[in-house]
N, C-alpha and C positions, 0 to 999 in steps of 0.2 A: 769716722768719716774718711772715705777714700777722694784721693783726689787726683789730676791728671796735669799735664802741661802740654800744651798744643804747640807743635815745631813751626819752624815759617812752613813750611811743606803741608799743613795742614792735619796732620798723624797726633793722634797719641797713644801711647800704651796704656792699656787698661791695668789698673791696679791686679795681680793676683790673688785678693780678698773678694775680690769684683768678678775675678774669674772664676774663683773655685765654685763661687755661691750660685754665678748663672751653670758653670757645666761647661765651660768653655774652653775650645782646643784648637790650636792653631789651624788653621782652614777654614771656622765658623763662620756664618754669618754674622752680622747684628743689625738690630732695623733703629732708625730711633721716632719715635712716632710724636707727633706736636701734639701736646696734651691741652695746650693754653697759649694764648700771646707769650713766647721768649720763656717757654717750658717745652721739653721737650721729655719722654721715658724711653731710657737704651732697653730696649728686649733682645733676648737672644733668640735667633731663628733658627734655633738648631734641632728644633723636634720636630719626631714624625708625623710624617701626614697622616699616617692613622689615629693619632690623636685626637681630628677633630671630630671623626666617626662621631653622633649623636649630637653634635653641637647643637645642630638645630630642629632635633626631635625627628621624632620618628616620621616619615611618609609613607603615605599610601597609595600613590600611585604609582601600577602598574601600566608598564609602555613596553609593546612588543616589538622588536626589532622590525618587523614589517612595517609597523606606523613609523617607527624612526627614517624609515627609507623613505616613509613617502611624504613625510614633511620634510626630510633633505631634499627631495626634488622639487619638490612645490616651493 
């Protein structure tokens, strides 16, 4: 188990067992998302956006640029 210490300044360094495993290099992001009351899971937000391509299945709708104009204006 990897562990941290939190400065008065609010920082900590991430273990490098922590890093290698997420993919992490100085610039990353990281998010940490509330899993539960007083739980929280660090992810790293370091992949590409085309990753999520098919997340949420395939669509089927077709929209023509000209409908897009004319619902931007309406």
């Amino acid at each position: 188990m990897s562990t941290a210490t939190l400065t008065s300044t609010g920082q900590i360094a991430i273990p490098v067992d922590v890093r290698n495993a997420l993919k992490l290099v100085a610039g990353d992001r990281v998010e940490f998302v509330q899993i539960a009351p007083n739980r929280y899971e660090f992810v790293a937000a370091n992949g590409e956006v085309t990753a999520l391509k098919g997340m949420f299945g395939k669509v089927n709708l077709k929209v023509t640029v000209k409908d897009m104009n004319r619902l931007v204006h309406e």
